[in-house]
C-alpha positions as CSV (number, residue, x, y, z in Angstrom):
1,X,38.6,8.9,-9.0
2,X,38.7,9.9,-5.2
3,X,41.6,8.6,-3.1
4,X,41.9,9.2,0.2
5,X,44.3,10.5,2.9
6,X,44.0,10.6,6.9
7,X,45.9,11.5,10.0
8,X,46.8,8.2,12.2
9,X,48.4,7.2,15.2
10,X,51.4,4.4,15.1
11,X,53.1,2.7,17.5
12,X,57.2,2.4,17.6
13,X,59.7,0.0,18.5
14,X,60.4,2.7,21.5
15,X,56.7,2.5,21.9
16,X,56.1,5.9,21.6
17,X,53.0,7.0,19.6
18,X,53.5,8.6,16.0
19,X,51.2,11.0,14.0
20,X,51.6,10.0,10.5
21,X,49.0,10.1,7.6
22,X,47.8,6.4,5.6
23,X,47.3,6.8,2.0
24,X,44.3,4.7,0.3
25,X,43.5,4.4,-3.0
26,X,39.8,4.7,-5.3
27,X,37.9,2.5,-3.3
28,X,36.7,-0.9,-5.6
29,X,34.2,-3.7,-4.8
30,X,32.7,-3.4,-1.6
31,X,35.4,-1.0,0.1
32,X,33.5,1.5,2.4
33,X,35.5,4.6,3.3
34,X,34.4,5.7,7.1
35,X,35.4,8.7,9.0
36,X,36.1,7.7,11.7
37,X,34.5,10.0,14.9
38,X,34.9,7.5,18.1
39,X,37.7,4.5,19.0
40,X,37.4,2.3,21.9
41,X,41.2,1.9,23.8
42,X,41.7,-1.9,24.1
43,X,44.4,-3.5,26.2
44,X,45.7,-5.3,22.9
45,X,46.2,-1.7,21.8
46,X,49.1,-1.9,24.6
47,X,50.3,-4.9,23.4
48,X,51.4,-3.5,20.0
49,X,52.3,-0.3,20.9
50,X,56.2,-1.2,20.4
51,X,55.1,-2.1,16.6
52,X,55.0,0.4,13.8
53,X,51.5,0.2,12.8
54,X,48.6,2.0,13.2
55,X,46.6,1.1,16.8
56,X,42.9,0.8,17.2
57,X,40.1,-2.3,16.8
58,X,37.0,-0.9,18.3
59,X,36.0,1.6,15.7
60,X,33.0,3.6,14.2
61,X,32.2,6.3,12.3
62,X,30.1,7.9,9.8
63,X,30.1,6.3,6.2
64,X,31.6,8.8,3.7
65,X,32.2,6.9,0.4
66,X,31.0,3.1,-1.2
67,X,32.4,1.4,-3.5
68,X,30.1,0.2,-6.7
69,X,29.6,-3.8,-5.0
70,X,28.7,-2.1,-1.6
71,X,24.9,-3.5,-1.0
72,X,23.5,-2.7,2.5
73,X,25.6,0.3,3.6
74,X,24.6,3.4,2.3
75,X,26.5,7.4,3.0
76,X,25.9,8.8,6.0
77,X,25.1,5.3,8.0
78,X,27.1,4.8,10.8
79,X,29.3,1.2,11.5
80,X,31.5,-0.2,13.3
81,X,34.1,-2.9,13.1
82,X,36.4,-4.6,15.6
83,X,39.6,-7.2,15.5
84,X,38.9,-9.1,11.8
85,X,39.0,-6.7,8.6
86,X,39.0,-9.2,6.0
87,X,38.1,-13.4,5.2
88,X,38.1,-15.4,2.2
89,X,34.4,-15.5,2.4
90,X,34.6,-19.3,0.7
91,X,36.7,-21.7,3.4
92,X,34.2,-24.1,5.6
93,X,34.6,-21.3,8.8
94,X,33.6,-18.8,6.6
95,X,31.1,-20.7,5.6
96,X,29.5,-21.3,8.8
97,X,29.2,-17.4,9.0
98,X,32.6,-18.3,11.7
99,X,34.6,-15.7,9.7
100,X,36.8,-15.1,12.9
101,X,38.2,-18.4,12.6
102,X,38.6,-18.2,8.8
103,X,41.6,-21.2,7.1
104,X,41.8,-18.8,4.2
105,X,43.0,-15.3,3.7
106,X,42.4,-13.9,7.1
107,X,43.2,-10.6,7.7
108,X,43.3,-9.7,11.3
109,X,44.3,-6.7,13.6
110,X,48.1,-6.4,13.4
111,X,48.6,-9.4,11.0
112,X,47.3,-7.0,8.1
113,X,46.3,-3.5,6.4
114,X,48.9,-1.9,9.3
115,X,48.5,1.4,7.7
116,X,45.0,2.0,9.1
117,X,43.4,0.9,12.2
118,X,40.9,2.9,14.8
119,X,43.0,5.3,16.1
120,X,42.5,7.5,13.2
121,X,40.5,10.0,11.3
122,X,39.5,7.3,8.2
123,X,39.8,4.1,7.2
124,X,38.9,1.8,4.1
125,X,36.5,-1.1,5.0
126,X,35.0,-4.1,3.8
127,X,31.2,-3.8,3.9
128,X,31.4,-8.3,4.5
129,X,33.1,-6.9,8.2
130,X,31.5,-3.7,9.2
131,X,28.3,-3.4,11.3
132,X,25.7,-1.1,11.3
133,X,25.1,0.9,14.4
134,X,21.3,1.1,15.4
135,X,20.0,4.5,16.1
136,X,19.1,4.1,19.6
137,X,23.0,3.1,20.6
138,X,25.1,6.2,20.6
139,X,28.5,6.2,18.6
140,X,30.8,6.4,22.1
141,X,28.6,3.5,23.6
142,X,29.2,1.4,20.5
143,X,33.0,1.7,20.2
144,X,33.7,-0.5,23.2
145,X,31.0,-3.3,21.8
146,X,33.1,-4.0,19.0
147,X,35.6,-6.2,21.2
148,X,35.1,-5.6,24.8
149,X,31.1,-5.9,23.9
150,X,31.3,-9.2,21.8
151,X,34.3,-11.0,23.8
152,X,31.1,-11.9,26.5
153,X,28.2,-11.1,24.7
154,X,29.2,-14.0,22.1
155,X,29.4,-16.6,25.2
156,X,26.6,-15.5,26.5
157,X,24.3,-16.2,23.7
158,X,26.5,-19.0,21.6
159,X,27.2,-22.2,23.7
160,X,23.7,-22.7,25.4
161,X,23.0,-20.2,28.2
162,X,19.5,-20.0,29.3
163,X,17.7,-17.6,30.9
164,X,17.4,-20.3,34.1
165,X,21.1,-20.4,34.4
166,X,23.4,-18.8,37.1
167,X,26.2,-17.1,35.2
168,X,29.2,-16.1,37.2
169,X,31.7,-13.4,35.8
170,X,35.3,-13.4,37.5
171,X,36.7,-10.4,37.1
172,X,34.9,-6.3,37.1
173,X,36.4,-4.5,34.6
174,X,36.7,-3.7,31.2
175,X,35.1,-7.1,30.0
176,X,33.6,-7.8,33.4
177,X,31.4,-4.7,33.9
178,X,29.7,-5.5,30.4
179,X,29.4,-9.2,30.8
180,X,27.3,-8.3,34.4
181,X,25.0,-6.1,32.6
182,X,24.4,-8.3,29.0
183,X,23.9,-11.4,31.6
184,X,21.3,-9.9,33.3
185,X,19.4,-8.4,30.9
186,X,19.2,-11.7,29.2
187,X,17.7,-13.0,32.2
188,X,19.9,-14.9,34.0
189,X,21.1,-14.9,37.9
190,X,24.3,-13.1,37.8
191,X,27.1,-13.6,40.3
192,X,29.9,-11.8,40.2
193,X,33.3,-12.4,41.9
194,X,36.2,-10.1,42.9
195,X,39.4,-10.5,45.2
196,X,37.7,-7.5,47.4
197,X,34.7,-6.2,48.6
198,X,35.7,-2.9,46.5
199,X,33.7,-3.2,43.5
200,X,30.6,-4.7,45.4
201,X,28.2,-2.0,45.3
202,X,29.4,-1.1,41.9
203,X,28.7,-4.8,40.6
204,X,25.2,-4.7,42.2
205,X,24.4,-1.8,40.6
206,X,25.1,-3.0,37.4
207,X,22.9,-5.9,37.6
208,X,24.9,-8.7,40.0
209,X,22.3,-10.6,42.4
210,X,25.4,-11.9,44.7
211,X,28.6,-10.7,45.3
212,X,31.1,-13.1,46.1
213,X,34.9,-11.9,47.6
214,X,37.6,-14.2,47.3
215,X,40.5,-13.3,48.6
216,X,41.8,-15.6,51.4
217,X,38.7,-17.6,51.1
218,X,39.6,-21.1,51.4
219,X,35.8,-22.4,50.2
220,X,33.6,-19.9,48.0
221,X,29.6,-19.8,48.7
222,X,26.7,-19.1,46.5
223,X,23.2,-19.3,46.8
224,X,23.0,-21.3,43.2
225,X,25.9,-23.3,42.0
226,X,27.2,-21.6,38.6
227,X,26.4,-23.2,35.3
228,X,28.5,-20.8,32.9
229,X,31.5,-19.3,34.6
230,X,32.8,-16.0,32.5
231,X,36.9,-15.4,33.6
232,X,37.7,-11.5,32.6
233,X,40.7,-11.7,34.8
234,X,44.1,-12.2,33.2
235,X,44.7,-14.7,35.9
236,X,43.2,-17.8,36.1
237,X,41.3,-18.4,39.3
238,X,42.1,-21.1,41.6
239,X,40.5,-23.8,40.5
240,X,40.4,-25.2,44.1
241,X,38.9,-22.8,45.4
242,X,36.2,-22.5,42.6
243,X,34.7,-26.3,42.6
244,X,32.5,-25.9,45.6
245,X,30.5,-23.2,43.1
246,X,30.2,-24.8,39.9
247,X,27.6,-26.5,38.7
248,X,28.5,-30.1,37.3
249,X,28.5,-30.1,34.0
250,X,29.5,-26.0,33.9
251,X,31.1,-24.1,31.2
252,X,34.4,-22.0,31.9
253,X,34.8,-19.4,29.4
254,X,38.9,-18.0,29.9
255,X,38.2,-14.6,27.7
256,X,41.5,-12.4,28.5
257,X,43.9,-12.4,25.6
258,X,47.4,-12.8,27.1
259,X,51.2,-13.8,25.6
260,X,51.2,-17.6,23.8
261,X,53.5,-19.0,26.5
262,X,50.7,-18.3,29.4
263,X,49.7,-22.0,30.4
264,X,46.0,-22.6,31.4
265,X,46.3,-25.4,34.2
266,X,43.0,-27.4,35.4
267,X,42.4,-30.0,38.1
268,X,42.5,-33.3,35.7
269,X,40.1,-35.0,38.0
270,X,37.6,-33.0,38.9
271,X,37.6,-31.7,35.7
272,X,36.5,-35.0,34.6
273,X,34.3,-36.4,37.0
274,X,32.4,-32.9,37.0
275,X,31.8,-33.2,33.5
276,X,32.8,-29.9,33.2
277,X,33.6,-27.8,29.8
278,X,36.1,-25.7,28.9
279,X,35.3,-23.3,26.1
280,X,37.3,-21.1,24.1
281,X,35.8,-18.2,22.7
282,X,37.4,-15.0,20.7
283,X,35.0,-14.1,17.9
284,X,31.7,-14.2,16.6
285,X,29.3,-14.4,13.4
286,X,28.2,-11.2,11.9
287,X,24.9,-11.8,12.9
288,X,25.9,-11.7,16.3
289,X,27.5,-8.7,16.6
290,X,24.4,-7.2,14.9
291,X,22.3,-8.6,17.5
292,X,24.5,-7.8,20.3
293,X,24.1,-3.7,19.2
294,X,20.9,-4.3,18.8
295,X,20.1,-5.7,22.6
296,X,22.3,-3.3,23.4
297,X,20.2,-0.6,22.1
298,X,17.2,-2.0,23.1
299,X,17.9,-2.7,26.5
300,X,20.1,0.0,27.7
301,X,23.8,-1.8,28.2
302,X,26.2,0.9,28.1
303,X,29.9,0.6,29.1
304,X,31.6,2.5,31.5
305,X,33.6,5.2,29.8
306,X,36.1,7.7,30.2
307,X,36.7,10.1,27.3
308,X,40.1,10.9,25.3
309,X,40.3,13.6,22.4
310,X,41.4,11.8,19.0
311,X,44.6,13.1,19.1
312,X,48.2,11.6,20.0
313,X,47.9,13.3,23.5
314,X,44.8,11.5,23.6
315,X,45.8,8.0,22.3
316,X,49.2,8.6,25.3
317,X,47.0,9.3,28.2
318,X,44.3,6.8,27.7
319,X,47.2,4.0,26.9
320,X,49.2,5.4,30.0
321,X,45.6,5.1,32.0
322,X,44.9,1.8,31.0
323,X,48.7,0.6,31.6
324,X,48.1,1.6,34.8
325,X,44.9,-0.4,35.7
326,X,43.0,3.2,36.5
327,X,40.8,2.8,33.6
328,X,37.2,2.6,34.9
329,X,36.0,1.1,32.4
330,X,36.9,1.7,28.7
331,X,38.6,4.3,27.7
332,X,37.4,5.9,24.4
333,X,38.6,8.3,21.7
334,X,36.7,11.1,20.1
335,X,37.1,13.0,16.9
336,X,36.5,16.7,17.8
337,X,32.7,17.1,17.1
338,X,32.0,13.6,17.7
């Protein structure tokens, strides 16, 4: 029976990037082996960089090899998968389809299977946790979907957001410059927000209505109060500043992953006599990230990218880009042919 051997990239306690090769065994059940031909560049890719395991979370590739339980994938399929590898599949989160949030065995980026991750040229799957790309959504434009893509997309389309709704989006970036573009196309009035007036015409252009700079603004303006306020920055915005634009009865979505001893601090009373919501979001049903490619394809959002060879010069540059804040927006990894 076929096992299976693949070049990786690792981090190190010095933080330096290692080539080494991951070792898998005949795959069983419904283990999918994928070669893997495009990686998105996360900034939680940074954050274990000083750990010896293999980086990556925003991969796809091209299905090479199924295991005998393997139902809807087939060889030669494309699929993606992001930040959870592996659930119980039986606990009440699981369940729900919540699988992100999973009580039972849940295997996560960098909690698990830290031989393989995206930064690779394979990798041994679970069919329950890999998604299918469409055909109209090209492998580079997926990659960044798989975490960047669903971090707002699964907001956007899970707690209530209508198409009547002004959604603002703090923050135009990585996460920002995709949550503009899914908001819009879903119908709603987007506003987005930015210390500067830098990133104004590049927010229009991407499907904003109103721009809104708020640096040394003491009271912000819109034409609409904001109903579901999206925060992509790692800092929380000042909340003071904020109330004159939200909506009562608004939903704030804080989406950045930071350190556990980050404090998120909120104006007791207005919170409460606003009535408004705080909602924490990090993962998604299945069925959403299928939908989310799918709209995706259908309706054109693509992420910014800037291009990286799969290779350890590659994985070094884009991580030295990113730690830099020059990334405009994702960076992404390609397997040579991809």
């Amino acid at each position: 029976m076929t096992s299976y051997d693949f070049k990786v990239f690792k981090g190190s306690p010095s933080g330096d990037i290692i080539e080494s090769t991951s070792h898998r065994p005949a795959l069983t059940k419904d283990e999918v082996y994928i070669e893997i031909t495009h990686s998105g560049v996360c900034g939680t890719d940074q954050h274990y960089k000083p750990y010896d395991m293999v980086l990556g979370h925003e991969g796809v590739g091209v299905v090479k090899a199924i295991g005998p339980d393997v139902k809807a994938l087939k060889v030669g399929d494309r699929a993606g998968w992001g930040w959870v590898q592996e659930t119980c599949g039986v606990c009440e989160q699981c369940v729900d389809g919540q699988f992100f949030y999973c009580t039972g065995k849940n295997i996560q980026y960098g909690t698990g299977n830290l031989d393989q991750g995206s930064f690779g040229a394979g990798a041994v799957l679970h069919e329950q946790l890999l998604f299918k790309i469409p055909d109209n959504l090209a492998s580079d434009v997926a990659a960044p979907l798989m975490c960047a893509g669903i971090t707002v997309f699964g907001p956007l389309t899970e707690y209530g957001v209508k198409a009547t709704d002004v959604v603002g989006v703090v923050g135009i970036g990585g996460l920002g410059h995709l949550a503009i573009q899914f908001a819009n196309k879903l119908g709603c009035e987007v506003v987005a927000l930015s210390g500067t007036e830098a990133k104004k015409d590049e927010a229009i252009k991407l499907g904003a209505h109103h721009f809104v700079a708020t640096k040394g603004v003491k009271e912000l303006e819109v034409p609409r109060k904001i109903n579901h306020l999206l925060v992509t920055t790692s800092q929380m915005p000042d909340w003071d500043q904020y109330k004159s634009i939200l909506a009562p009865r608004a939903s704030i979505y804080p989406l950045t992953i930071t350190d556990f001893e980050t404090k998120l601090v909120m104006p007791h009373m207005q919170f409460i006599l606003s009535g408004w919501k705080l909602v924490g979001s990090t993962g998604s049903p299945k069925i959403v990230y299928q939908r989310m490619l799918e709209f995706a394809g259908l309706h054109g959002v693509k992420p910014m990218i800037e291009h990286f060879p799969l290779s350890r010069q590659g994985v070094l540059d884009s991580l030295k880009k990113l730690d830099e804040g020059k990334m405009r927006y994702r960076g992404v990894l390609y397997a040579e042919g991809g």
